[in-house]
SEVEXVEX-278110 format. One line per field, with one value per atom (N, C-alpha, C): x, y, z; residue in one letter; atom name. Coordinates in steps of 0.2 Angstrom, whole numbers, plus 5000, padded with zeros to 4 digits. Layout:
<atoms>
xx = [X | ...]
yy = [Y | ...]
zz = [Z | ...]
res = [A | ...]
atom = [CA | ...]
</atoms>
This chain:
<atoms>
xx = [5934 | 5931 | 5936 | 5936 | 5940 | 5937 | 5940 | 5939 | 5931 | 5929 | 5924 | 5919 | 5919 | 5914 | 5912 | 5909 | 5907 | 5909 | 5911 | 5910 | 5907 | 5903 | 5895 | 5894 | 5901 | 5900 | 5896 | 5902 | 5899 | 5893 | 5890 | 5885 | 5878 | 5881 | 5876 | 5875 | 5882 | 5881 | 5878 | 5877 | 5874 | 5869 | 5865 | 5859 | 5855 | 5859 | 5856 | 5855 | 5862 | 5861 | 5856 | 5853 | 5849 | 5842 | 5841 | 5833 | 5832 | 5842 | 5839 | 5837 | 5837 | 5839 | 5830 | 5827 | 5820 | 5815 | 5810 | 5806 | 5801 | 5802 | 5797 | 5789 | 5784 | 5776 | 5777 | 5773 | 5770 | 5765 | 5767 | 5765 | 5758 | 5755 | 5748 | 5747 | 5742 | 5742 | 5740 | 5741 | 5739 | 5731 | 5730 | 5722 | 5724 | 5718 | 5718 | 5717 | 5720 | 5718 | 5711 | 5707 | 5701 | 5700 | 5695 | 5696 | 5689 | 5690 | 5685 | 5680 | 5679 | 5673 | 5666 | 5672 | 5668 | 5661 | 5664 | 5660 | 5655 | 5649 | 5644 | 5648 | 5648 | 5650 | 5645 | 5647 | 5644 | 5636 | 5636 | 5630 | 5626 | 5625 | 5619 | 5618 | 5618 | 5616 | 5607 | 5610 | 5603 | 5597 | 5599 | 5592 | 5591 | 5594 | 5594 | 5590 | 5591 | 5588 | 5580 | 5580 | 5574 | 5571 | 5572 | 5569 | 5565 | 5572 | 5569 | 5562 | 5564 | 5558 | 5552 | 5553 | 5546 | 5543 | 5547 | 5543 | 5541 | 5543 | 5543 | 5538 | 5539 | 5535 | 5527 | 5523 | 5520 | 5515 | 5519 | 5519 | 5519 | 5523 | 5525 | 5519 | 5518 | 5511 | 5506 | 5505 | 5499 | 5498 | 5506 | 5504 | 5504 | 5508 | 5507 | 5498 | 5495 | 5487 | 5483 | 5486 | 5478 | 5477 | 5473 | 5470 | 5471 | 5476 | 5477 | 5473 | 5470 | 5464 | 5460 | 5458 | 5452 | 5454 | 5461 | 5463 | 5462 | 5461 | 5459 | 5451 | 5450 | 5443 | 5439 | 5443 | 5442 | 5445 | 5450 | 5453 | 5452 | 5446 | 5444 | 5436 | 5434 | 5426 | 5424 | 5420 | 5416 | 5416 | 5415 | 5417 | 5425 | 5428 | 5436 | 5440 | 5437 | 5438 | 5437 | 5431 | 5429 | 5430 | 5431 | 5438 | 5442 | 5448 | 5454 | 5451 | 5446 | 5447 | 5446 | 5444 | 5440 | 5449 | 5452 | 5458 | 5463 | 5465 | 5468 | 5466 | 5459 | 5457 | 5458 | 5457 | 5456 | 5467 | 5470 | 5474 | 5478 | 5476 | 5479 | 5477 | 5470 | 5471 | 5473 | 5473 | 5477 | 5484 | 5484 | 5493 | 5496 | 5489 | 5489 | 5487 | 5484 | 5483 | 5489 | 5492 | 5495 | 5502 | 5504 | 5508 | 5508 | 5501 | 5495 | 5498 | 5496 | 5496 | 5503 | 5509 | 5511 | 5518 | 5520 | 5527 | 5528 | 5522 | 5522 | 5525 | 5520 | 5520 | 5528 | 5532 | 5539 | 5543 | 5542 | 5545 | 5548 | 5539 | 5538 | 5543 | 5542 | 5546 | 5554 | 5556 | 5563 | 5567 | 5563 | 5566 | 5564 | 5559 | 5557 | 5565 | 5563 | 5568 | 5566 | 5569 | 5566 | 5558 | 5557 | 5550 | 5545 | 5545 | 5539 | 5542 | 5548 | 5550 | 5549 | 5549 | 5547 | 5538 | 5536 | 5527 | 5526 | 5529 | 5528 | 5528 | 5534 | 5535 | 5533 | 5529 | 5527 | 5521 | 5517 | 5509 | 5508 | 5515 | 5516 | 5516 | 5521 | 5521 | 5518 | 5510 | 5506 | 5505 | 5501 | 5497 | 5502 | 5510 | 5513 | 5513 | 5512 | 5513 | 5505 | 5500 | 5492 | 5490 | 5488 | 5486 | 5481 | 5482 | 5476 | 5470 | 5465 | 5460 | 5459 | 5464 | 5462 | 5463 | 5466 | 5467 | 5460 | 5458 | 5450 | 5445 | 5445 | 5440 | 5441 | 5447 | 5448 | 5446 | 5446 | 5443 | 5436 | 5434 | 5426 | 5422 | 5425 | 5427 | 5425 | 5429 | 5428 | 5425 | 5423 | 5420 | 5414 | 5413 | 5405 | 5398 | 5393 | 5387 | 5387 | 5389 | 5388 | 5396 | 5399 | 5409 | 5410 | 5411 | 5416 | 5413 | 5416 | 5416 | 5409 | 5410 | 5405 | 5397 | 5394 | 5386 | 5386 | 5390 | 5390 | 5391 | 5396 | 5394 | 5386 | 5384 | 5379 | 5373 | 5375 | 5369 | 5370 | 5376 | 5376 | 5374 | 5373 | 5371 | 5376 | 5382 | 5387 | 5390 | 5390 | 5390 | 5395 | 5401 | 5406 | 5409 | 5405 | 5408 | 5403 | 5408 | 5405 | 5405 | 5411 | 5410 | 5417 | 5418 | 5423 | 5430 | 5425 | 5431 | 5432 | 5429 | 5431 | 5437 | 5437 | 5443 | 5448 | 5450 | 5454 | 5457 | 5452 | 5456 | 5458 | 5455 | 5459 | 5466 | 5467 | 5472 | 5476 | 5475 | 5480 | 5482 | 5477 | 5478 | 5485 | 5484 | 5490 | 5497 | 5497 | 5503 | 5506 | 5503 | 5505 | 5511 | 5511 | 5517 | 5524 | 5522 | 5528 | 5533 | 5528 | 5528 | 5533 | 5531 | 5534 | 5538 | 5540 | 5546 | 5553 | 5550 | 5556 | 5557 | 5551 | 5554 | 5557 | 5555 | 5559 | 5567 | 5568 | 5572 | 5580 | 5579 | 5581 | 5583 | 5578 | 5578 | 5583 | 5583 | 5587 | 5594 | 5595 | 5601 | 5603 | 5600 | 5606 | 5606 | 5601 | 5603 | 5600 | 5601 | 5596 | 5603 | 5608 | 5611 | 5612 | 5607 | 5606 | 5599 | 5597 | 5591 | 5593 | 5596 | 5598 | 5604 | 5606 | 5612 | 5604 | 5599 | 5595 | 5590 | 5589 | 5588 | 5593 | 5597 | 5602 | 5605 | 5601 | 5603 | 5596 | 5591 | 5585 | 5577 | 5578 | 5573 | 5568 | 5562 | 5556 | 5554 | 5552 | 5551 | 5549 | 5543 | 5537 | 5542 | 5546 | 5553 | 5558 | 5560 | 5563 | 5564 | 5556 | 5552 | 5552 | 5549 | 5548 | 5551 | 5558 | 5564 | 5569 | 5571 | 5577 | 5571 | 5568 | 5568 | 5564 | 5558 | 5556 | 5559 | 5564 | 5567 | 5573 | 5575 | 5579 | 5575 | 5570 | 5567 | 5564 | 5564 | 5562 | 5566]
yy = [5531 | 5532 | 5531 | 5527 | 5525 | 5526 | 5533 | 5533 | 5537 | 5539 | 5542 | 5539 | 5534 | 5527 | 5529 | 5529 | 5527 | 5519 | 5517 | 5511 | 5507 | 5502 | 5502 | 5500 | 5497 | 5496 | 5500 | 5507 | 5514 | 5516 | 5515 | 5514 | 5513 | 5505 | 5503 | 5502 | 5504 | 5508 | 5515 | 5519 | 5525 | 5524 | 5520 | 5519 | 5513 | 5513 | 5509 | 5514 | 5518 | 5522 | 5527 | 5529 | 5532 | 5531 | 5523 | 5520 | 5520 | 5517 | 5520 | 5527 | 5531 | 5539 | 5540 | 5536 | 5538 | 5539 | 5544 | 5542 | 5536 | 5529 | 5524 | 5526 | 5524 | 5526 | 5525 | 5529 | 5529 | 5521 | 5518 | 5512 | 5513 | 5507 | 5508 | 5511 | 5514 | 5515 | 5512 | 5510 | 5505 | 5507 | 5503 | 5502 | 5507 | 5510 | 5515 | 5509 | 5512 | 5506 | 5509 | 5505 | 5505 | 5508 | 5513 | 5518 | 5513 | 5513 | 5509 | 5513 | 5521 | 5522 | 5519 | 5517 | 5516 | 5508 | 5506 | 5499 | 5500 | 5497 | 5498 | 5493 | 5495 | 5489 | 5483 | 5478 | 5469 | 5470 | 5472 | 5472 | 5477 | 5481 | 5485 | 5479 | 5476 | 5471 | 5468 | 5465 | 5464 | 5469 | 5474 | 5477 | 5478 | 5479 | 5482 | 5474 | 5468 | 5464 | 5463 | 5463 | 5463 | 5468 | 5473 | 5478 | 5477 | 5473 | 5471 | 5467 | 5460 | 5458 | 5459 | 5463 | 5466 | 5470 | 5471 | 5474 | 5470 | 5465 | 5460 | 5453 | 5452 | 5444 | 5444 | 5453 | 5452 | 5451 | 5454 | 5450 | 5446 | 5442 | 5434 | 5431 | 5432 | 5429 | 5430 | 5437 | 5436 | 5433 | 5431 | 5426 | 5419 | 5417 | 5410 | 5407 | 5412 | 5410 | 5412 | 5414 | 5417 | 5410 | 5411 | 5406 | 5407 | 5406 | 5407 | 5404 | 5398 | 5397 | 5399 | 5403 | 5411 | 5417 | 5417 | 5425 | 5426 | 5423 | 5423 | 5428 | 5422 | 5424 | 5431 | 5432 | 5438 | 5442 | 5442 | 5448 | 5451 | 5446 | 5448 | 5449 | 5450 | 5452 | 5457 | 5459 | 5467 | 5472 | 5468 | 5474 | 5473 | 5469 | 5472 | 5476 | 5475 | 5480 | 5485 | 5488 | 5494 | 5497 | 5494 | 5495 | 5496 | 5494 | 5496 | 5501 | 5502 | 5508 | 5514 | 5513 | 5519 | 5521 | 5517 | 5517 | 5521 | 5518 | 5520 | 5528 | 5529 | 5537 | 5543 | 5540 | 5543 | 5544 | 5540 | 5541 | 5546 | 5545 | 5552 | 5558 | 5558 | 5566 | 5568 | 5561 | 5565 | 5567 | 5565 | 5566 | 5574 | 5574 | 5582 | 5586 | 5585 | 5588 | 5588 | 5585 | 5587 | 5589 | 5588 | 5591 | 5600 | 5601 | 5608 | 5612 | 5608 | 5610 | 5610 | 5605 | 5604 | 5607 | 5607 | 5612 | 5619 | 5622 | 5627 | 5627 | 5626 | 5626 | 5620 | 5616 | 5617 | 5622 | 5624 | 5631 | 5635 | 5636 | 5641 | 5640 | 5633 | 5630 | 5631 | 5631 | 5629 | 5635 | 5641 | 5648 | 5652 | 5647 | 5652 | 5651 | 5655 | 5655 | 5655 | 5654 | 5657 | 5651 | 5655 | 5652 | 5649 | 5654 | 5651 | 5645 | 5644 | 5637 | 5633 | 5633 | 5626 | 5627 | 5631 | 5632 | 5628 | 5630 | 5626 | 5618 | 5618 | 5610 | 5607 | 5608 | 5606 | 5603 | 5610 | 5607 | 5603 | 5602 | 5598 | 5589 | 5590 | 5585 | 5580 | 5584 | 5582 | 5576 | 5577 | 5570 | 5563 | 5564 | 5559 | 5554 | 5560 | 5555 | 5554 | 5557 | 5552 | 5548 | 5541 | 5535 | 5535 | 5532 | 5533 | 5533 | 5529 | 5532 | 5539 | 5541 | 5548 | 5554 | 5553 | 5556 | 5555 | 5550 | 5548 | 5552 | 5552 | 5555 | 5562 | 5565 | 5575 | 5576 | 5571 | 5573 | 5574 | 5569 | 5569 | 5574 | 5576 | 5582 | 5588 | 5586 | 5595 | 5594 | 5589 | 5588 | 5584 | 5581 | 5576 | 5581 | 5577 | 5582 | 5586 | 5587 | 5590 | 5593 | 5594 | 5596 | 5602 | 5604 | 5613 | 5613 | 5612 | 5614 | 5611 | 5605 | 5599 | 5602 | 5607 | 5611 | 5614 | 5621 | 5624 | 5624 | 5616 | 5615 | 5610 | 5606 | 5604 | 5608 | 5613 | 5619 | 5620 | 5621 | 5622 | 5618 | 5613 | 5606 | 5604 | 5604 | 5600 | 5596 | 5588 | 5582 | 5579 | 5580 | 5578 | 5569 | 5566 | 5560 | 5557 | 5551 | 5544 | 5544 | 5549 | 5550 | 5551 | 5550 | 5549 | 5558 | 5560 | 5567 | 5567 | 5562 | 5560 | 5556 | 5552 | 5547 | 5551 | 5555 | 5560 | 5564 | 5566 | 5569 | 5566 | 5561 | 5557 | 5554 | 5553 | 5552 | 5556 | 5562 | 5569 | 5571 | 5569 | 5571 | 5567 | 5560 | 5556 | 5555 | 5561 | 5559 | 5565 | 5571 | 5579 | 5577 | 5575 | 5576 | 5574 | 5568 | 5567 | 5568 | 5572 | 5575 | 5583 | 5586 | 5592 | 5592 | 5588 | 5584 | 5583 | 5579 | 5578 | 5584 | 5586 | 5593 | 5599 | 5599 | 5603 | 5602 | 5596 | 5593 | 5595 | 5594 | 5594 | 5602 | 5606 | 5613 | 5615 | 5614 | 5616 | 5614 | 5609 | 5604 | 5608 | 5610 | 5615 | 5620 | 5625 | 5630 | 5636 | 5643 | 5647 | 5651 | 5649 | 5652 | 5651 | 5647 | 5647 | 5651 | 5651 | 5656 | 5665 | 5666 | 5672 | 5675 | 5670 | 5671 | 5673 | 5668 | 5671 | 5677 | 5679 | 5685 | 5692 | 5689 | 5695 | 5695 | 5690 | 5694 | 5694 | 5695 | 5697 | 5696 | 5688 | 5685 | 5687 | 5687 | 5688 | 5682 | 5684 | 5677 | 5673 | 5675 | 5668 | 5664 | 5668 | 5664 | 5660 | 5661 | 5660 | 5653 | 5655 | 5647 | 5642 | 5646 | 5639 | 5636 | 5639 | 5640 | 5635 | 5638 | 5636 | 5630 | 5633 | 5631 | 5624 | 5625 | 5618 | 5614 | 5612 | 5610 | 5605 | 5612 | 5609 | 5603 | 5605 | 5601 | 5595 | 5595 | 5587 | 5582]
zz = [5401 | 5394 | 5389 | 5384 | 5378 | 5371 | 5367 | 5362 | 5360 | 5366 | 5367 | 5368 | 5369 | 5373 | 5380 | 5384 | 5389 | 5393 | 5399 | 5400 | 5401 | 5397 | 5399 | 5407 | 5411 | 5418 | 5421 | 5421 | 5422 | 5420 | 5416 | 5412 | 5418 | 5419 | 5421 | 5429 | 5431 | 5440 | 5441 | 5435 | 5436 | 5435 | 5431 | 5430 | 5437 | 5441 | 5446 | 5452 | 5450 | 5457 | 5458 | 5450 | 5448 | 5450 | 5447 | 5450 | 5460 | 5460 | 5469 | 5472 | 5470 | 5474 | 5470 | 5465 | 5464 | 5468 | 5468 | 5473 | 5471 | 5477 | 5477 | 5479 | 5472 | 5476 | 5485 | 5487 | 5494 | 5495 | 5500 | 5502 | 5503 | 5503 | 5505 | 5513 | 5514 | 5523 | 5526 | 5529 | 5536 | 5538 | 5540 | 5542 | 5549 | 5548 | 5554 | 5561 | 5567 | 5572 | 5575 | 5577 | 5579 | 5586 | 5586 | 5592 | 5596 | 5603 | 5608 | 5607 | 5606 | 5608 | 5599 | 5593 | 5588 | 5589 | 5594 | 5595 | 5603 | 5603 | 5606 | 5616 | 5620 | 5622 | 5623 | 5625 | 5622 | 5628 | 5634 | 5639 | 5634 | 5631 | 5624 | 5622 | 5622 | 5616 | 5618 | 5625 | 5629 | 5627 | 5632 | 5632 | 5622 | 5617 | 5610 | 5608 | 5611 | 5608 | 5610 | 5615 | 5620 | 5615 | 5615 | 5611 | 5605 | 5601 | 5594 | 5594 | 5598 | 5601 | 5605 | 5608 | 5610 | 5604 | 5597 | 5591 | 5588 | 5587 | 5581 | 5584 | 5590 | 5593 | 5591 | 5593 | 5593 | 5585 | 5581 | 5573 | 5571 | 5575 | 5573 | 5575 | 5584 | 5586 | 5581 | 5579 | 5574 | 5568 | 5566 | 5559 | 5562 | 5566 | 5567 | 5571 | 5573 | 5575 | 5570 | 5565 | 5559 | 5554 | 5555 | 5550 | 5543 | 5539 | 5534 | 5529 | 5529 | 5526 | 5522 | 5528 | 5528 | 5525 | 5524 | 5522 | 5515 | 5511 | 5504 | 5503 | 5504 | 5504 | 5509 | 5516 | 5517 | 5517 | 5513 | 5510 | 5503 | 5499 | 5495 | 5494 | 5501 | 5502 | 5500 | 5499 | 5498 | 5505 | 5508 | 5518 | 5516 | 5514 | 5514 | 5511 | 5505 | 5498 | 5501 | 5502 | 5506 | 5509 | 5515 | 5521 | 5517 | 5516 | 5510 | 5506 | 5504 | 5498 | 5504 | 5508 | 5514 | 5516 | 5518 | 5522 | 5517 | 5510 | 5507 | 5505 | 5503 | 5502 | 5508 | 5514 | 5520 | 5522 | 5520 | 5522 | 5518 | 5510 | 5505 | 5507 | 5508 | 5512 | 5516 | 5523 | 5527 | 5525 | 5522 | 5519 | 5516 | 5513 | 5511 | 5517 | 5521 | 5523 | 5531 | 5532 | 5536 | 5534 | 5527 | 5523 | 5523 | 5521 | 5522 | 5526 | 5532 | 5540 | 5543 | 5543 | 5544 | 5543 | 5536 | 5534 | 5537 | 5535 | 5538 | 5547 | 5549 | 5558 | 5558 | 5554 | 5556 | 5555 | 5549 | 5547 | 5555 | 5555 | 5561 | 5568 | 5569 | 5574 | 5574 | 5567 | 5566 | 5567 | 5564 | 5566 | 5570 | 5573 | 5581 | 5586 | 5590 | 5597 | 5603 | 5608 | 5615 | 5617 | 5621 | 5625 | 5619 | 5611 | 5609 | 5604 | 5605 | 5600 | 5606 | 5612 | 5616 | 5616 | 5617 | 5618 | 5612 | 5606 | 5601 | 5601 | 5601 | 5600 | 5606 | 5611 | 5617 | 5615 | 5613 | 5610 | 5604 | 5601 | 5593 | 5596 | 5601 | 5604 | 5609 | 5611 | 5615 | 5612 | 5605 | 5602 | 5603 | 5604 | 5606 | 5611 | 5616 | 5625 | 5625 | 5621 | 5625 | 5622 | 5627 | 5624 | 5620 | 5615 | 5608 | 5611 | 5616 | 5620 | 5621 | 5625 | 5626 | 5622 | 5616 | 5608 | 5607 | 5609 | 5603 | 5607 | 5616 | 5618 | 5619 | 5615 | 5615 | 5609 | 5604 | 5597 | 5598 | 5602 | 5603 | 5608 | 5612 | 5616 | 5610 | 5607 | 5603 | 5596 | 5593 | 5588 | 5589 | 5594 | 5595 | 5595 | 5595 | 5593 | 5599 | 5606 | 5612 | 5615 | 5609 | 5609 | 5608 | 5609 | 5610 | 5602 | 5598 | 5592 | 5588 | 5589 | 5586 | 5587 | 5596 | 5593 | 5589 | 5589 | 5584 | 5576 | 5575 | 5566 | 5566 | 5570 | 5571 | 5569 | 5572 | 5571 | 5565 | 5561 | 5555 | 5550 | 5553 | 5547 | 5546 | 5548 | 5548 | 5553 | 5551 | 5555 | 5556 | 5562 | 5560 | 5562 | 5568 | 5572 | 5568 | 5564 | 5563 | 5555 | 5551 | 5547 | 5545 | 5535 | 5533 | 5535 | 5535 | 5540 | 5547 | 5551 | 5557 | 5555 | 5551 | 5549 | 5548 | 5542 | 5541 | 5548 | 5550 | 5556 | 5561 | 5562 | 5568 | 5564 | 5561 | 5557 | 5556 | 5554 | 5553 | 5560 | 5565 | 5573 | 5574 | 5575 | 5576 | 5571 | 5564 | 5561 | 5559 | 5560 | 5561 | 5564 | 5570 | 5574 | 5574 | 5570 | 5565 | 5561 | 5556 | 5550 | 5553 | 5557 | 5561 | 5564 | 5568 | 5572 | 5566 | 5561 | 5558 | 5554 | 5549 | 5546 | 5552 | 5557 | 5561 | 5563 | 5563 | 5567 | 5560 | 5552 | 5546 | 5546 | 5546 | 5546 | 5549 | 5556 | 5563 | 5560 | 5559 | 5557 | 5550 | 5546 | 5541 | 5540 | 5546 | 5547 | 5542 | 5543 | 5538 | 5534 | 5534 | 5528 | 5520 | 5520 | 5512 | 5511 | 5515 | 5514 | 5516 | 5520 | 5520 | 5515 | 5511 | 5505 | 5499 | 5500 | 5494 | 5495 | 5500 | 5500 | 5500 | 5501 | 5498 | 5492 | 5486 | 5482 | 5478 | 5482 | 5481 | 5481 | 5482 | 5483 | 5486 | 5486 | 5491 | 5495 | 5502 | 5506 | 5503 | 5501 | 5494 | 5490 | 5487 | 5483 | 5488 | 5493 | 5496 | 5500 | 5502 | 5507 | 5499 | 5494 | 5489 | 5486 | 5485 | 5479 | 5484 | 5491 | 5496 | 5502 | 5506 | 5510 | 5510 | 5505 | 5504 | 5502 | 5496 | 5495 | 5499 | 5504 | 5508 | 5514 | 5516 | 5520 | 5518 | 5510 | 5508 | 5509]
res = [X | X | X | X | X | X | X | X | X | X | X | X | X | X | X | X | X | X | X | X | X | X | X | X | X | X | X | X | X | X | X | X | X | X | X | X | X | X | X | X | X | X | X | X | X | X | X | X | X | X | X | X | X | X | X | X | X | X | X | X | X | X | X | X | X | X | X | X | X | X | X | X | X | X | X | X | X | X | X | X | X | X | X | X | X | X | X | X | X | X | X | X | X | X | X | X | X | X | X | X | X | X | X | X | X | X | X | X | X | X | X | X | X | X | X | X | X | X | X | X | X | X | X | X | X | X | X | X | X | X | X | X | X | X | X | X | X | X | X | X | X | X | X | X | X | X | X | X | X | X | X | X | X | X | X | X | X | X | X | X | X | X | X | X | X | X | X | X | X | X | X | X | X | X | X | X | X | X | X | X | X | X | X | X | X | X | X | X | X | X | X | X | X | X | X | X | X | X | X | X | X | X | X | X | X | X | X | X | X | X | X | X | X | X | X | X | X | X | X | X | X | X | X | X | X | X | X | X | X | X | X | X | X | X | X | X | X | X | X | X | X | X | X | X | X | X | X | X | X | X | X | X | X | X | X | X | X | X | X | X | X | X | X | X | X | X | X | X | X | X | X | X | X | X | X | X | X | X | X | X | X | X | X | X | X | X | X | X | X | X | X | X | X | X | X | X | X | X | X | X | X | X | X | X | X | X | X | X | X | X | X | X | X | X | X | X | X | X | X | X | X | X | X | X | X | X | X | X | X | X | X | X | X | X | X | X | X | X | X | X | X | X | X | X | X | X | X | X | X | X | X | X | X | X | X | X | X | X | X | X | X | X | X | X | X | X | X | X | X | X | X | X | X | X | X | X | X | X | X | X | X | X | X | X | X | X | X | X | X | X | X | X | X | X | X | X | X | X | X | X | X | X | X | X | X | X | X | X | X | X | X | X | X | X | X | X | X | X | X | X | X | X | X | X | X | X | X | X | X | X | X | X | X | X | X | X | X | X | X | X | X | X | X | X | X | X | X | X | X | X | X | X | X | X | X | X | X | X | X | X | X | X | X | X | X | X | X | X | X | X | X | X | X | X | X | X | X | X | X | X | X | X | X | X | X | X | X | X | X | X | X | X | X | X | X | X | X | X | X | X | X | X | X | X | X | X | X | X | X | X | X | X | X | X | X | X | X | X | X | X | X | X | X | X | X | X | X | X | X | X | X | X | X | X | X | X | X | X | X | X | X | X | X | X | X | X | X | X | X | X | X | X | X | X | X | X | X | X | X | X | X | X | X | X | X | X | X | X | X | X | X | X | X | X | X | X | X | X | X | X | X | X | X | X | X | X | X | X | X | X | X | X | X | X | X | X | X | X | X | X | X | X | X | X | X | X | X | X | X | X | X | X | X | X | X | X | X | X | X | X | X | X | X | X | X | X | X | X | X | X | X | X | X | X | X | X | X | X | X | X | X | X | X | X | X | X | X | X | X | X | X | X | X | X]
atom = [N | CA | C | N | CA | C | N | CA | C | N | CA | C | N | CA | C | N | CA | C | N | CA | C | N | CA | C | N | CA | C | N | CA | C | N | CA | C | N | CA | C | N | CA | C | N | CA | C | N | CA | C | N | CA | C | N | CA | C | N | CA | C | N | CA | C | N | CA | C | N | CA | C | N | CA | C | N | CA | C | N | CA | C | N | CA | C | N | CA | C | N | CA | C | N | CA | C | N | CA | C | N | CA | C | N | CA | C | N | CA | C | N | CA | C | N | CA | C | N | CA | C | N | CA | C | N | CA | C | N | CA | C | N | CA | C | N | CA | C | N | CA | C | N | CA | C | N | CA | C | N | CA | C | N | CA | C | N | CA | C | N | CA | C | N | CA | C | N | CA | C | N | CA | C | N | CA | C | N | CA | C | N | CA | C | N | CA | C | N | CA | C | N | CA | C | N | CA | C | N | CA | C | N | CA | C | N | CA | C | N | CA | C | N | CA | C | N | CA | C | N | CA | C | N | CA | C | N | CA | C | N | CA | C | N | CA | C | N | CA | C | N | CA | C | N | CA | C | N | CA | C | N | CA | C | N | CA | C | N | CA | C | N | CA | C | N | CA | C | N | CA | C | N | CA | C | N | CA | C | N | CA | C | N | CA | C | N | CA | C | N | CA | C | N | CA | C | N | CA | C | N | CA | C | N | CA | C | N | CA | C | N | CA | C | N | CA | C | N | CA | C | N | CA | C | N | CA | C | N | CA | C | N | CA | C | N | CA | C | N | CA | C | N | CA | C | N | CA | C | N | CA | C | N | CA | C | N | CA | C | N | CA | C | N | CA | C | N | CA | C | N | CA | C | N | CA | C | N | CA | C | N | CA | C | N | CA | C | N | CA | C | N | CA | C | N | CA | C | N | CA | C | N | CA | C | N | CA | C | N | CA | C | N | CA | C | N | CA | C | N | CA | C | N | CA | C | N | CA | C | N | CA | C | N | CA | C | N | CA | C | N | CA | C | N | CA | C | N | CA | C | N | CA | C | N | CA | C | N | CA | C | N | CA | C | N | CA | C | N | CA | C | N | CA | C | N | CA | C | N | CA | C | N | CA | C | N | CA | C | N | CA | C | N | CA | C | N | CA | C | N | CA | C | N | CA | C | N | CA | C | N | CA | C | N | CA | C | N | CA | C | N | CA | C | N | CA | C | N | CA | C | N | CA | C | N | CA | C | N | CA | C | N | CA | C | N | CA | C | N | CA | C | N | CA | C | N | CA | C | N | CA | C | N | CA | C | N | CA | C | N | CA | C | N | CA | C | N | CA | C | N | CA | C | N | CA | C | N | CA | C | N | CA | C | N | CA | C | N | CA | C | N | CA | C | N | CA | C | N | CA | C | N | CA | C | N | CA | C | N | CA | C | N | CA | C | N | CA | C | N | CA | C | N | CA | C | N | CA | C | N | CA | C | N | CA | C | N | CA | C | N | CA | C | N | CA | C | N | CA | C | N | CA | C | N | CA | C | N | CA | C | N | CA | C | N | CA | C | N | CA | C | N | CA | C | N | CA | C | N | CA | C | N | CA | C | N | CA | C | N | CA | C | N | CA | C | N | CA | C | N | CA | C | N | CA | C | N | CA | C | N | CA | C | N | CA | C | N | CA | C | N | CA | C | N | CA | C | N | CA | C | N | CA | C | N | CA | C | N | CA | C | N | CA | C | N | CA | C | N | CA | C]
</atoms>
């Protein structure tokens, strides 16, 4: 040092040795290396296409045979309108109405235990495994003019086969268990401790179910 200078040499060795001893940002990271079990092995592929195929062909088949010609015109008929407004109406209700019927009885499912969660989901899942034939002839079983159920409204004056509440319900029949299955399955999977934190700090079940539970099951 001269005269009370600094030497800028000095200077400018400090200031390098400086910038080295800094900490350098941290590097980027390296790509995670890929674990074998993240990829399907290549023989899935077969049967997963066959699959796809067996859903899809028979679509394909129905558009490449229709008459496209025709579809104008019979999609814009009076029996077709009909039919679509029939379908359309019939499927809204069932919609409520297995909404109605349905949340409830997963609820019930989802917080039962033991014997009566399987009795449950056992009878929930019958309308699954029978062929739509034999769905059609247990409804008529117990709703036809000579059914379990169907003399008795009969005798009441209430007619139910062959009628827009037969439609409703055959339909509410086949898509209840749907609807039960997966609200149960959502339930199950997040568990009741958000509802037992809102009854302790007061909530009534009626609050409880409307406030927490529904919500979580949407």
């Amino acid at each position: 040092m001269t005269g009370g200078r600094r030497d800028p040499r000095a200077v400018a060795s400090s200031t390098t040795a400086t910038r080295g001893d800094a900490p350098t940002p941290d590097a980027a990271p390296a790509a995670a290396p890929r674990r074998r079990g993240e990829h399907l092995p290549a023989w899935l592929l077969i049967p997963a296409i066959i699959a796809v195929l067996l859903l899809v062909l028979p679509f394909v088949a129905l558009l490449v045979r229709l008459d496209w010609a025709t579809v104008p015109a019979a999609i814009t008929s009076p029996a077709a309108l009909q039919a679509l407004g029939l379908s359309l109406t019939t499927a809204a209700i069932a919609t409520v109405v297995c909404a109605v019927l349905g949340v409830p009885l997963a609820v019930a499912m989802a917080r039962s235990r033991g014997w009566l969660a399987s009795v449950l989901r056992t009878l929930t899942t019958l309308p699954l495994v029978l062929p739509p034939l034999v769905g059609g002839i247990a409804l008529l079983a117990l709703l036809g003019r000579n059914g379990l159920l169907g003399g008795a409204l009969a005798v009441a004056g209430i007619r139910i086969p062959f009628t827009t509440a037969a439609v409703v319900i055959a339909q509410a029949f086949v898509a209840l268990p749907f609807l039960v299955i997966s609200i149960e399955g959502a339930l199950r999977a997040i568990g009741t401790e958000h509802e037992r934190v809102a009854a302790g700090l007061g909530a009534s079940r009626f609050t409880v179910f409307r406030r927490v539970t529904l919500p979580l099951a949407a």
